[in-house]
C-alpha positions, -999 to +999 in steps of 0.1 A: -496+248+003-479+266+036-449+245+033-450+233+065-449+204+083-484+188+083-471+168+116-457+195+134-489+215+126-513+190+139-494+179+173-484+217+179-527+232+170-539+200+193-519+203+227-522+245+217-561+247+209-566+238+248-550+270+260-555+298+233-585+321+233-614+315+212-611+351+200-573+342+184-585+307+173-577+319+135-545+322+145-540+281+143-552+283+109-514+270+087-509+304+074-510+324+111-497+296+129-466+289+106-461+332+112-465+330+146-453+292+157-437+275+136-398+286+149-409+268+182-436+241+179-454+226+210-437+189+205-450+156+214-437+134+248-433+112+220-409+136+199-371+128+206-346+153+188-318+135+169-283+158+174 
């Protein structure tokens, strides 16, 4: 619906949702978030980039 990355969405809101304010939770909602992170996702230990 946001055309994102449902992956990308999940690791970056769950290691993310830890730190950011209650007040600006809405902002991890796929809309906000894809505005405001989705250039530069919080990756995964587990992520490895392929050049």
């Amino acid at each position: 619906m946001h055309d994102i990355n449902p992956y990308d969405y999940f690791v970056d809101v769950l290691q993310r949702v830890v730190q950011h304010p209650a007040s600006k939770v809405p902002e991890l909602t796929p809309k906000l978030w894809k505005q405001l992170f989705a250039a530069k996702p919080l990756r995964s230990d587990l992520y490895v980039r392929t050049a």
